[in-house]
N, C-alpha and C positions, 0 to 999 in steps of 0.2 A: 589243422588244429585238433585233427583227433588221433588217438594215441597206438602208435603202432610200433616203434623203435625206442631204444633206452640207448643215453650216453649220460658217462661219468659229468658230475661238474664240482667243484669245491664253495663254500659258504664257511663262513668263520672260522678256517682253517681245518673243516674235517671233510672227510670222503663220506655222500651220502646218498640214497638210493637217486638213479638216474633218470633224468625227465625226456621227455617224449618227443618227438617231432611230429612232420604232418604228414598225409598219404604222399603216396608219389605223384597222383594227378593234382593234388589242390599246390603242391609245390612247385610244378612245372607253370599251370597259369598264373601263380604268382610270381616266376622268375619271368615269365613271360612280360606281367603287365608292370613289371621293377624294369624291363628294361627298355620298354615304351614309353614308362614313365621319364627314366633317365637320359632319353634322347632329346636333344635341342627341338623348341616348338620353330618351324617356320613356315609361317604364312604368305603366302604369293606363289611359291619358287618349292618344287618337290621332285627329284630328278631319279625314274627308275630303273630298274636295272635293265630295259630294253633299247633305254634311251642312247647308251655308250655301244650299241651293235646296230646301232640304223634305224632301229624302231621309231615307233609316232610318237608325240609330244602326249601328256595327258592331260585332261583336259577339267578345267578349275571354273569352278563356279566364281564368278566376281562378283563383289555387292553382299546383301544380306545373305545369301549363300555361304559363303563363306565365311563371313561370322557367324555363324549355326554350327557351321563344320568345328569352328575354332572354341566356340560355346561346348560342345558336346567334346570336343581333346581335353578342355581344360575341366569339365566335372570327371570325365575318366584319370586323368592325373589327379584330380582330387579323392576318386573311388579307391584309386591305387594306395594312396598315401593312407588312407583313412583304415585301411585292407592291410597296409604295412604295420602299423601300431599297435589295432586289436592284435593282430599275432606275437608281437614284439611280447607286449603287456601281458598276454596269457601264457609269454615260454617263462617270462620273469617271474609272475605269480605260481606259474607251476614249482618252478624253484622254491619259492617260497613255503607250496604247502607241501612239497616233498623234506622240506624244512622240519617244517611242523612235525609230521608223520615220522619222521625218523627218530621222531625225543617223546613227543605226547602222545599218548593213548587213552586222552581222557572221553568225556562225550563231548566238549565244546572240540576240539581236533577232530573227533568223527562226524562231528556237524558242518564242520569246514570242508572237509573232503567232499561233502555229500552235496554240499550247495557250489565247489566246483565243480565237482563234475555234470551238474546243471547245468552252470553256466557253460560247460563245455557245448551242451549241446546245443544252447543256443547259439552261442558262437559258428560249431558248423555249421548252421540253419542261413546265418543270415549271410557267413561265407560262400558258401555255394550258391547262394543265391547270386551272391555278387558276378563270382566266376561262370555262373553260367550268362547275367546279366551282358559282362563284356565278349564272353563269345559269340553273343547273337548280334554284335552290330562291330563291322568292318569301321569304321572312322578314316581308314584310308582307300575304301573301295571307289573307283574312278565312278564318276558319272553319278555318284552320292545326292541322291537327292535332299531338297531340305528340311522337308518334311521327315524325313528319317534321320535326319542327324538330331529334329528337334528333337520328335520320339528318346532317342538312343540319350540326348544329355538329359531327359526327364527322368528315365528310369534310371541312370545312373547316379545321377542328383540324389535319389530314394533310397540307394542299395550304397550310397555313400552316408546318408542321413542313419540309416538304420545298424553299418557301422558303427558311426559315432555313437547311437543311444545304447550299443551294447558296452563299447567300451567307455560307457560313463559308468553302467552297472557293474563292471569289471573293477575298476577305479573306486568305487565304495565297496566292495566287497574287501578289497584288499583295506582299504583303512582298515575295516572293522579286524582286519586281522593281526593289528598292531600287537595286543596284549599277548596272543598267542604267541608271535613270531619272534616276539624278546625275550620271550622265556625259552624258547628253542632253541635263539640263536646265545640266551646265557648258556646253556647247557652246551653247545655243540664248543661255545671257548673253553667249556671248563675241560673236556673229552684228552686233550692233548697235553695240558700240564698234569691231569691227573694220572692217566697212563705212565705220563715219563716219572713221576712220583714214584707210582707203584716199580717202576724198573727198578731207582735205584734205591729202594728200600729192603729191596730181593738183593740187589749187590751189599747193601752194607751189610745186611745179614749172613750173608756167604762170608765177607770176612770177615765179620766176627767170627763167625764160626770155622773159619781157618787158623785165625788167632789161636784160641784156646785148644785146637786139636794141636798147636806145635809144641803148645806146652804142656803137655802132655795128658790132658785131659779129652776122651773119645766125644762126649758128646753127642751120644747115638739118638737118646732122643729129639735130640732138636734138630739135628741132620733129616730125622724121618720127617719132621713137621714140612722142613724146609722144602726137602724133594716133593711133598705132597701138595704142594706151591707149583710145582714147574706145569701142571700140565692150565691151570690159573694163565700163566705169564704165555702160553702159546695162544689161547684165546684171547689173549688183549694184545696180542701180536696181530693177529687174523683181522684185528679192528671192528671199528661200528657198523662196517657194511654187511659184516655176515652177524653179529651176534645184535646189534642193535644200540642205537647210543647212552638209553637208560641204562638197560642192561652192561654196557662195558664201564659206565661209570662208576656202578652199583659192584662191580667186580674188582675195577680199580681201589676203587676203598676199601674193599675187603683184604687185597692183597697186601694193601698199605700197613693196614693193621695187622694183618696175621707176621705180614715180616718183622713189621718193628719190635712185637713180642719177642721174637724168636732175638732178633739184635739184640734187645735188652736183657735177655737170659743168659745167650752168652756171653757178656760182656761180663755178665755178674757170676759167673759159675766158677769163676776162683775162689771169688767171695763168699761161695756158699759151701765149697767145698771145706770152706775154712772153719765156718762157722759149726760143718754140719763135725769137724772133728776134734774141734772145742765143744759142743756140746755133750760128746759123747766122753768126753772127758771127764767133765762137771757131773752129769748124770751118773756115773760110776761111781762118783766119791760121794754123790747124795745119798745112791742105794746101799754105800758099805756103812756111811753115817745112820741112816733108818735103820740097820738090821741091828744097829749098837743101841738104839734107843729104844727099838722093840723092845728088847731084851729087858728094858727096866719098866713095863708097864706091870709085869706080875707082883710087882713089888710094890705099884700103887694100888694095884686092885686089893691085895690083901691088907694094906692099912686102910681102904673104904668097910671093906669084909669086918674089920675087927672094932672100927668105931665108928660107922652108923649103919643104919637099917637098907633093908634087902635094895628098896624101893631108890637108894641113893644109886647103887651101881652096877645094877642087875643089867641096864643097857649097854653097860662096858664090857660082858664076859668076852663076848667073841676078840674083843680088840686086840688081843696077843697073836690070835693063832693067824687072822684076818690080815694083821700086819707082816709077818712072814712071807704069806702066801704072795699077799701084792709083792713085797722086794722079790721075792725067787720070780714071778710075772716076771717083773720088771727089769731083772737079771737076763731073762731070758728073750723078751725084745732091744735090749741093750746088746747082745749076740746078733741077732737078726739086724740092727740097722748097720753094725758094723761090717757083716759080708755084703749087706747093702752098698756101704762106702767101697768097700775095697772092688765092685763091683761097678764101682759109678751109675749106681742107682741111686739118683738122687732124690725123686718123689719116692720110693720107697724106702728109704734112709730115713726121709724128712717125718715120713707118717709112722712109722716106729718109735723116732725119738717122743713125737707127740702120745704117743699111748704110754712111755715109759714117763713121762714128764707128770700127766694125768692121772697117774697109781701110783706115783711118789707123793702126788699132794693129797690126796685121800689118803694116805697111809700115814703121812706127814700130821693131818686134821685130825687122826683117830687116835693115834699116840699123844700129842697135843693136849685133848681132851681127857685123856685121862689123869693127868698131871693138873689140868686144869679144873679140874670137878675136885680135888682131890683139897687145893687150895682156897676155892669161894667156898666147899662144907668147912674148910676148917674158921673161917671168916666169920661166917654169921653163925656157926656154933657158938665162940668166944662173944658174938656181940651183933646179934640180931636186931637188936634195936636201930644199927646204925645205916643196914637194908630198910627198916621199918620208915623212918623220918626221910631218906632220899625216896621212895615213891609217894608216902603224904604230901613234901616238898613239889612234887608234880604234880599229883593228883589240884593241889590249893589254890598254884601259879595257872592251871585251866580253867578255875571253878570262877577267880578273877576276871579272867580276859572273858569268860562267858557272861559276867555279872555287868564289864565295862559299858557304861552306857546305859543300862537297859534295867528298868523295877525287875522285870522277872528272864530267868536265863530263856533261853531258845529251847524247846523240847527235845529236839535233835540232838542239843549240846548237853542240856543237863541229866538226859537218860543214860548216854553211856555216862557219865562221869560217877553220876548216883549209882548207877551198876559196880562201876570199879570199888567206891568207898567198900558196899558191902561185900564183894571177892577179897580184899587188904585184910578186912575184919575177919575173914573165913581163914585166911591165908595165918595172919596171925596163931587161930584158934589152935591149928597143928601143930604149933611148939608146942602146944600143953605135952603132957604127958611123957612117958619113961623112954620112948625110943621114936624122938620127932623123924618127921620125912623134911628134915632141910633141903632137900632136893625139890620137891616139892612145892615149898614154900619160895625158894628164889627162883623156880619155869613162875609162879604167879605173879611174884610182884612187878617180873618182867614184863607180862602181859597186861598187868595195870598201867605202867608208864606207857607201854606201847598206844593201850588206849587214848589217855591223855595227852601224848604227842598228836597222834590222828586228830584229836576235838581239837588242839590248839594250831595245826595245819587249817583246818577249815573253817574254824572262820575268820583266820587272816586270809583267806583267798575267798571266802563273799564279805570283806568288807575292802578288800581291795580292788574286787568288781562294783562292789557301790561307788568307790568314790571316783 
């Protein structure tokens, strides 16, 4: 029972580190006393091998004698048996925590190992005892006295008992191993479907990406991915005995996903090829469209220039020359994602179109704006008043909900609000005079309603935690 050779053995269909046999002497007296054991007992009548060549008869104790003799056969057949089962029970349980060890690497797994191999050594303590127990007494030695047969089934009787009480400790150790050894033995089922997962994940991605290379598409990055996969699929070939069964599961998943990406990419690479020269289509007609609209911002800047003040459009100057500059940009990654395409560079295609997409719309927002400043000054020139009464209109409908319920508003609520009335009043005050900053005037009254939304947000959300 102690540990000197390794053979292969299977457990829920995986190959796992190999368990141990016993020395070559503790093996031999146990085929020994298995095959004393296994011999017919007979009493009376014992015929030996001198007897068939003329030799003497030998000679039997009759009477109590001989039941002593048959006393002391039948506790060694019981020493035997009892000798057969601790070993039985500790090659199975070895299985077991080779079990364990093969998947778990926690401390309750290193704590298992470390209280078998205890128990191992009790085990060979109380075996060798045993084995030397039955070498010291002949039971078929002629002229066996009784006295020595009694002796011989005492101590046998003891090194039979002591047996058993190991392999009771044997027998609760292993219960306690229940929790562990479910969890092993889930992992060691999951090892086999997950490997063959991982295989044909790698195959379906191979043809997909044989698909789209017939149709004419190379495909070279995702062929890279996929080759960078193969040397993955030779260590889950190699199995859990050399790399370990956490570890080949932990690989298996990985290969799973890394293939299925690559499947999914190819499958979609016509799709994107499509997309990415319809974009480049649209994005061309966007940027010859902006360079047309550039073109009419000089003509809103100088009707801000001639009827209001500095302060209305001075933020606008750059937006002519600024809008140019972006379309020629944007001209010019529009070039670039195209030898991308024809290149079947497709992350680099794709991140091109995105930088021309994103200096169209900025260049889009700035032209925009100036058309659009261009029309609220002409607005509330003609009729200021009618900006005035839509932020009062808000300012009223907060000053309310802060009042609902309550004799005096919330300080919180009625400071910014109180703030805002006198910013309105301020805001007003700048129309006075010869050349107003309407501009001015409506960033303000915007930042007054802004306030009054915010006070009338909060405290429909603490009165909707109160109730």
């Amino acid at each position: 029972m102690t540990a000197t050779h390794a053979r292969p053995y299977s457990r829920a269909g995986a190959i796992v580190p190999g368990v141990v046999v016993r020395a070559a002497g503790v093996r031999r007296q146990l085929r020994d006393v298995l095959a004393l054991a296994a011999l017919p007992l007979v009493v009376g009548v014992a015929v030996l091998p001198g007897a068939f060549a003329g030799g003497g008869t030998r000679r039997w104790f009759g009477g109590r004698g001989e039941s002593v003799r048959a006393d002391a056969q039948a506790a060694k057949d019981a020493a035997a048996a009892a000798f057969y089962e601790l070993d039985t029970a500790q090659r199975d349980l070895r299985i077991s925590i080779e079990t364990i060890t093969a998947v778990d690497s926690s401390p309750g797994a290193r704590k298992a190992v470390d209280d078998f191999a205890a128990l191992g050594r009790r085990i060979d303590e109380v075996s060798n005892d045993y084995i030397t127990t039955v070498d010291a007494h002949d039971l078929d030695r002629d002229g066996l006295e009784a006295s020595a047969a009694a002796r011989a089934r005492g101590e046998l009787t003891r090194a039979k008992d002591e047996l058993v009480r190991v392999k009771g400790e044997l027998d609760r150790f292993e219960q306690g191993l229940g929790p562990l050894l479910a969890t092993a033995e889930t992992q060691l089922a999951r090892l086999a479907p997950a490997v063959e997962r991982a295989r044909q994940a790698l195959l379906a991605a191979s043809t997909a990406l044989d698909t789209v290379r017939a149709s004419g598409l190379r495909a070279d990055e995702l062929a890279a991915r996929l080759a960078a996969l193969a040397p993955e699929l030779t260590r889950l070939n190699q199995g859990a005995g050399q790399h370990g069964v956490t570890e080949t599961l932990q690989r298996a998943d990985r290969v799973l996903r890394e293939a299925e990406v690559v499947r999914t990419e190819a499958a979609r690479l016509p799709e994107r090829a499509a997309e990415i020269d319809h974009r480049l289509v649209s994005l061309r007609t966007r940027a010859q469209a902006l360079t047309t609209r550039a073109g009419s911002v000089d003509p809103v800047l100088s009707e801000l220039r001639r009827r209001f003040s500095a302060a209305c459009w001075q933020d606008l100057q750059h937006v002519p020359d600024q809008a140019l500059a972006d379309v020629r940009q944007a001209e010019q990654k529009l070039k670039e994602a195209a030898t991308a395409r024809e290149e079947q560079r497709w992350a680099d295609a794709t991140s091109r179109l995105s930088t021309v997409r994103a200096l169209l719309n900025s260049t889009d927002e700035a032209v925009s704006a100036a058309g659009d400043r261009l029309r609220r000054l002409d607005a509330v020139a003609k009729d200021p008043q009618q900006e005035i009464e839509r932020t009062r209109f808000a300012l009223r409908d907060a000053q309310r909900l802060a009042m609902s319920g309550r004799a005096t508003p919330d300080p919180r609520h009625a400071r910014p609000l109180d703030d805002s009335v006198g910013r309105l009043e301020r805001a007003i005050a700048t129309l006075e005079g010869r050349h107003p900053d309407y501009w001015h005037f409506l960033t303000e009254t915007e930042a007054v309603r802004a306030t009054a939304a915010r006070v009338v947000a909060q405290i429909r959300e603490e009165r909707g935690q109160g109730a």
